[in-house]
C-alpha positions in Angstrom: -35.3 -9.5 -0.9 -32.9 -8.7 -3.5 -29.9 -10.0 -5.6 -26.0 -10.4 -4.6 -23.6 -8.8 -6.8 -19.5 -8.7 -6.4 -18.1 -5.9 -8.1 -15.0 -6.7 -10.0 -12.0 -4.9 -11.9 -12.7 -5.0 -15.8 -8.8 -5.4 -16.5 -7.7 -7.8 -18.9 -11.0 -9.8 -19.0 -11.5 -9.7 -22.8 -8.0 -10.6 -23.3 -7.4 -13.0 -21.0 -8.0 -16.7 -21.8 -10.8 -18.5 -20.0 -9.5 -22.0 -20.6 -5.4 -21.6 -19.5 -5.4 -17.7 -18.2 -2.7 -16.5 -20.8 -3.7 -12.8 -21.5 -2.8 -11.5 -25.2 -4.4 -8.7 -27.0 -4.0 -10.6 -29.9 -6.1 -13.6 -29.0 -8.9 -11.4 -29.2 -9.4 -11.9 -33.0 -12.2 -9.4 -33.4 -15.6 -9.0 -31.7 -16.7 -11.7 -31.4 -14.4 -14.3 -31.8 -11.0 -15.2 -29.1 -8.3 -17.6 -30.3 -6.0 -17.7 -27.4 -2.3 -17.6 -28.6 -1.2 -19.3 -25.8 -3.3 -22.7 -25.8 -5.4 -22.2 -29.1 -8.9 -22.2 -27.4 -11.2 -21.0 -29.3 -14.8 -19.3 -27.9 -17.6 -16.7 -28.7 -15.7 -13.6 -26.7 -18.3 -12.6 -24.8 -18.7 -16.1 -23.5 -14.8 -16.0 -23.0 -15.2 -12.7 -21.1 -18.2 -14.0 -19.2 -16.7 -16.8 -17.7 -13.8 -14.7 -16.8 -16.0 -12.4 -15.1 -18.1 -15.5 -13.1 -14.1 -16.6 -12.0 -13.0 -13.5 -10.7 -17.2 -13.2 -8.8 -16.0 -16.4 -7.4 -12.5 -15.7 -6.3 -13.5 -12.9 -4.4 -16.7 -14.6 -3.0 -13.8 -17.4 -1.8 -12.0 -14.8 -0.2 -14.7 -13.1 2.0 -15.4 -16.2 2.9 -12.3 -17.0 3.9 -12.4 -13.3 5.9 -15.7 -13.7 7.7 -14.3 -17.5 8.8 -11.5 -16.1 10.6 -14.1 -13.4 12.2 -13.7 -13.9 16.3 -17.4 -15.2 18.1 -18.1 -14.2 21.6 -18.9 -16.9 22.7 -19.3 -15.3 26.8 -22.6 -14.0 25.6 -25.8 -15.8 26.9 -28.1 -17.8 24.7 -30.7 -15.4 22.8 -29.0 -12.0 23.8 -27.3 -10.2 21.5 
C-alpha cells in the first residue's frame, strides 16, 4: 500500500489569495503573514499557501476524473476474462 500524491506547479501559490484568488506580490506581507489587497483576507501564509496547494491537488484530481469517465469500456468481452 502506499499514499497518492498530485504533483502541482508552485506558481503564484504564495501570492495568490486563498479566500477570492486575486494574486499580488504585495499581499504577501512578510513570512508569515498574507493580507490580500484585493479582498483584505487575512491568514498565517503557509496556511494561505496550503490551501492553495490542497485546491489546485483537487482541481486536477477533478480533471482526471473527468478523463478516466470519458475512457471507452469494452463491453463485447465475456464476464471474468480480461
Amino acid at each position: 500500500m502506499g499514499i497518492f500524491t498530485i504533483k502541482t506547479h508552485p506558481t503564484y501559490i504564495s501570492i495568490t489569495c486563498s479566500s477570492c484568488g486575486h494574486i499580488d506580490k504585495y499581499s504577501r506581507v512578510n513570512q508569515s503573514e498574507f493580507i490580500c489587497t484585493g479582498c483584505g483576507n487575512m491568514v498565517n501564509a503557509d496556511l494561505n499557501a496550503a490551501i492553495n496547494i490542497a485546491r489546485k491537488g483537487q482541481e486536477k484530481l477533478a480533471w482526471i476524473n473527468r478523463l478516466t469517465d470519458k475512457v471507452p469500456v469494452n463491453t463485447n468481452q465475456k464476464e471474468g476474462k480480461v
